[in-house]
N, C-alpha and C positions, 0 to 999 in steps of 0.2 A: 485797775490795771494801769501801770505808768505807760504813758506815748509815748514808741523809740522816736528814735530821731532820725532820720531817713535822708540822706542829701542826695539828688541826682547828679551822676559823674560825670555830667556836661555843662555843670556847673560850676566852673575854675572857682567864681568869684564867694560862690559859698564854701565850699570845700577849702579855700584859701582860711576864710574868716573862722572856720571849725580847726584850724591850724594840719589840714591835710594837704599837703605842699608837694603832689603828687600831681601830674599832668593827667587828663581826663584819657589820653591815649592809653596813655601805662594802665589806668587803674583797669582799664578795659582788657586791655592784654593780659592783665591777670586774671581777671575774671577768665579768659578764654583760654585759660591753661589748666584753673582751677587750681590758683594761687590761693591759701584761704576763703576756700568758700563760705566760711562764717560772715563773710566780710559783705558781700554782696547779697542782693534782693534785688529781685525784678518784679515793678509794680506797675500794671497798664501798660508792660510793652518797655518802659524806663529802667536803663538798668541803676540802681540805687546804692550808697554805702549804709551800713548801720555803722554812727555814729560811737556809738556807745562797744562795739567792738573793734574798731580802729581806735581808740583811746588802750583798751585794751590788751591789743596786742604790742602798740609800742610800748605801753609797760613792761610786757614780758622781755621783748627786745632789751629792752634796757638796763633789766635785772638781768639778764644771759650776759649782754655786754658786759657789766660789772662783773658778774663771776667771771668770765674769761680772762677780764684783765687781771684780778684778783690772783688766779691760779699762774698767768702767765710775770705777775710779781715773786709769785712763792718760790719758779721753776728756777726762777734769776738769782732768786737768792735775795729777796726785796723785804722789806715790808715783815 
């Protein structure tokens, strides 16, 4: 079994270095809305990211942004 990768969300300077450029407050506020809850883990009391689905999701993000733009080319008359 591969080990996820688990950063704690009061840790700017690692979540910086994993390229999650997200403020420890935020990521919190989302957890407490229950903003992707895939995104969060609570280990010993620490609320944690999994790594390996924040990579994940901004992929999707990114592929959605492209179709949007895409479709918002075709709407123009673009492309």
């Amino acid at each position: 079994m591969e080990k996820e990768k688990l950063i704690w969300v009061g840790d700017q300077k690692a979540l910086e270095q994993a390229g999650i450029m997200i403020r420890p407050s935020t990521l919190r506020r989302w957890h407490s809305i229950g903003k992707c809850p895939r995104l969060f883990v609570r280990i010993f009391g620490k609320l944690c990211i999994r790594v390996d689905v924040w990579r994940e999701e901004v992929e999707r993000a990114i592929v959605e942004s492209e179709k949007r733009a895409q479709r918002i080319r075709e709407l123009k008359g673009g492309e």
